[in-house]
C-alpha positions as CSV (number, residue, x, y, z in Angstrom):
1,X,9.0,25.5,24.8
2,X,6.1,24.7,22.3
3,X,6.3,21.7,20.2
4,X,6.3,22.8,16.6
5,X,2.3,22.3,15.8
6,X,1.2,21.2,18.7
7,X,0.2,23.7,21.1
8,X,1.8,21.6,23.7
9,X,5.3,22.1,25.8
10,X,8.1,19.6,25.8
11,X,7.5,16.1,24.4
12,X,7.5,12.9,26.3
13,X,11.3,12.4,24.9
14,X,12.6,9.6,24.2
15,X,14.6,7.1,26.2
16,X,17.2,5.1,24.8
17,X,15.3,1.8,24.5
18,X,12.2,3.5,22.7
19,X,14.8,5.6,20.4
20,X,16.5,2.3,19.3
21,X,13.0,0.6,18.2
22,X,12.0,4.4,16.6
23,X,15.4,4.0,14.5
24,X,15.0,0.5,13.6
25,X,11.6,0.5,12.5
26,X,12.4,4.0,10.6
27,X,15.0,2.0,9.0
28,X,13.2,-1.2,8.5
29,X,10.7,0.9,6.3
30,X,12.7,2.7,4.2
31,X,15.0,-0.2,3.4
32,X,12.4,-2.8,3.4
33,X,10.6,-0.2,0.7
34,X,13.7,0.3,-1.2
35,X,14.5,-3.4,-1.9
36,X,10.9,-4.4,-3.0
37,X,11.0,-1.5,-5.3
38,X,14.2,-2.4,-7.1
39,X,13.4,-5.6,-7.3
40,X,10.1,-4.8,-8.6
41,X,11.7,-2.4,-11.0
42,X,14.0,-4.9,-12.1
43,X,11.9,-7.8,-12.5
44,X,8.9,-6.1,-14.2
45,X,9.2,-2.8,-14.5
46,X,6.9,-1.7,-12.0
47,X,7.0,0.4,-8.9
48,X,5.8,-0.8,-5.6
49,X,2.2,1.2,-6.0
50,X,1.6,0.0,-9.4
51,X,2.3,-3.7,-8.3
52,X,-0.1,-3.2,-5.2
53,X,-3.3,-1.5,-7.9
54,X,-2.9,-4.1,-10.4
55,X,-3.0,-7.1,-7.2
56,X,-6.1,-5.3,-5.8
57,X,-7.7,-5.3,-9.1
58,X,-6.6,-9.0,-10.2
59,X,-7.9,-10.1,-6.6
60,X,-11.7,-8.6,-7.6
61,X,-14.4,-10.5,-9.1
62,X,-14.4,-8.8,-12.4
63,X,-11.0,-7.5,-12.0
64,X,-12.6,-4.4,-11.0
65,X,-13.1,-2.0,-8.1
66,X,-14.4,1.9,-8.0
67,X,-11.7,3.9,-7.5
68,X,-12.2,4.7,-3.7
69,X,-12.2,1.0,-2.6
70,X,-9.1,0.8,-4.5
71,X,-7.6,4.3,-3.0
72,X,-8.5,2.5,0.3
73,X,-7.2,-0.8,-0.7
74,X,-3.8,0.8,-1.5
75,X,-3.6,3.0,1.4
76,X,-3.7,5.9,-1.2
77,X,-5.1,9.4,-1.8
78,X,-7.3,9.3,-5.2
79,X,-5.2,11.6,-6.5
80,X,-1.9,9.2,-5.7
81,X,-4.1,6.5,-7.1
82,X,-5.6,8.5,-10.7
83,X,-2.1,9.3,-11.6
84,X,-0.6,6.0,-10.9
85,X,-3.7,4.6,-13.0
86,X,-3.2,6.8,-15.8
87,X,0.4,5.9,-16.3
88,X,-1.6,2.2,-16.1
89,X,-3.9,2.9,-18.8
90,X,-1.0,3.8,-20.9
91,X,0.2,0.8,-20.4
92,X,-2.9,-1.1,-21.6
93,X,-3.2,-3.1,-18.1
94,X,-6.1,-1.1,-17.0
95,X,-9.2,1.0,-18.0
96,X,-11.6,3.4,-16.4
97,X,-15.4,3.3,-16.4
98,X,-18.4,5.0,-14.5
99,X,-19.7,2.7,-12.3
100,X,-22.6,1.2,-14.5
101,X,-24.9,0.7,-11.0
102,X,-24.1,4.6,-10.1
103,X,-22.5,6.7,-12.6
104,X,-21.3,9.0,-10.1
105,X,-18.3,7.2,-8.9
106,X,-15.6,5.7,-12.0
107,X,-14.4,2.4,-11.6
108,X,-11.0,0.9,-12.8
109,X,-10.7,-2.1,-14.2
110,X,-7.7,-4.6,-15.2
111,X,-7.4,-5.6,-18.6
112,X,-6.0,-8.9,-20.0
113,X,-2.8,-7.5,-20.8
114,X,-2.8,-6.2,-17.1
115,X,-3.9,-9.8,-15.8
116,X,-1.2,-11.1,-17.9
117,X,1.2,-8.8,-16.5
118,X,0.5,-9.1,-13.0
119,X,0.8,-13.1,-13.5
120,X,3.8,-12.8,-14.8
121,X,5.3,-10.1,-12.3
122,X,3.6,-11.8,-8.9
123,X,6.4,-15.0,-8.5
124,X,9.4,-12.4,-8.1
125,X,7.6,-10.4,-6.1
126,X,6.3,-12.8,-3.5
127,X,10.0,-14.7,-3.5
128,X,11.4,-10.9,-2.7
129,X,8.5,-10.5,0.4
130,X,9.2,-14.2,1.5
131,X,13.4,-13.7,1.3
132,X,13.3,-10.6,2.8
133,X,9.8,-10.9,5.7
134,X,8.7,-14.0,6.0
135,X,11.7,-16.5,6.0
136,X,13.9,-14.7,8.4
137,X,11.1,-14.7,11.3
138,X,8.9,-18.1,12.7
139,X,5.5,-18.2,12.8
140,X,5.0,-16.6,16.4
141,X,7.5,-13.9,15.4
142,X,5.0,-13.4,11.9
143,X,1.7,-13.5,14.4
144,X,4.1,-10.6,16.4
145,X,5.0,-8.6,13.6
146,X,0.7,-8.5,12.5
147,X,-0.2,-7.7,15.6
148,X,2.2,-5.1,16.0
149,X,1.6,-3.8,12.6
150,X,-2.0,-3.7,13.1
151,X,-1.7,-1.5,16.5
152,X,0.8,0.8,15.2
153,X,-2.2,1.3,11.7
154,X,-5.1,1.4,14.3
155,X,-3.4,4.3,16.1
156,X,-3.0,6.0,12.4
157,X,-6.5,5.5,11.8
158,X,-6.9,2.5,9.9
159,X,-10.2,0.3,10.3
160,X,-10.1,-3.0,9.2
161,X,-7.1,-2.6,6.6
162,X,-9.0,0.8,5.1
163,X,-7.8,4.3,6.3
164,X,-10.2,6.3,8.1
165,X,-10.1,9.8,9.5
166,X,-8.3,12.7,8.3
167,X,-6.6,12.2,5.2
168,X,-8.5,8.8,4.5
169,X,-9.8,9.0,0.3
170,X,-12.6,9.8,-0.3
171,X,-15.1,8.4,-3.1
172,X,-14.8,9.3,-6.5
């Protein structure tokens, strides 16, 4: 029997240990997701995506990063990222540019108002990550949890917290 896609026959299937840590990792992310969005939501009005482009930009000398960097940053496509920027720029918390050293690429840029808002949004958000990540776990557990984390990324073709490989942005 072929594997849908895959030109191969059966899978490796499978066993019930490995189909206990599939499902609670599978449920760990789309819970874990769930709560920092509503809390985000609720607390400032911002989806999860949003929060993490206006952090990226706030943590940038300038408050600004081309648009690649920041589709990298955010583990986004540039498309994912423009329309998540424009909604942004409606906003007032952040502008685009072309890059003034290359005018080929466009940068984005945080704005005071954005600044202001990501200030103000940042407290609830890092009590929600500490109340429902860090707190539960001690520190070996956290070291455990990166270095898992950063195996299970490395094998999806992230280098050095950037995507890379099929599907990684490209510059704009």
């Amino acid at each position: 029997m072929d594997v849908v896609g895959t030109g191969e026959s059966e899978p490796g299937w499978l066993s019930g240990p490995e189909q206990a840590a599939w499902r609670s990792l599978n449920s760990l992310m789309i819970r874990l997701r769930a709560a920092l969005e509503a809390d985000l939501q609720r607390a400032a009005g911002l989806n999860l995506f949003e929060y993490l482009v206006l952090s990226g930009l706030s943590e940038e000398p300038g408050w600004t990063l081309r648009m690649s960097e920041l589709s990298a940053r955010a583990d986004s496509s540039l498309s994912r990222l423009s329309h998540a920027v424009s909604r942004l720029e409606k906003r007032g918390w952040v502008t685009r540019a072309p890059d003034p050293q290359d005018g080929r690429y466009i940068e984005a840029r945080l704005t005071r108002l954005g600044w202001d808002k990501i200030v103000a949004s940042a407290p609830a958000h890092v009590r929600a990550v500490r109340t429902l990540v860090v707190d539960p776990l001690d520190a070996q557990e956290l070291q455990q949890l990166q270095a898992v984390s950063d195996k299970v990324l490395d094998g999806l073709g992230h280098v050095g917290g950037h995507r890379s490989g099929p599907g990684a942005p490209t510059p704009l």
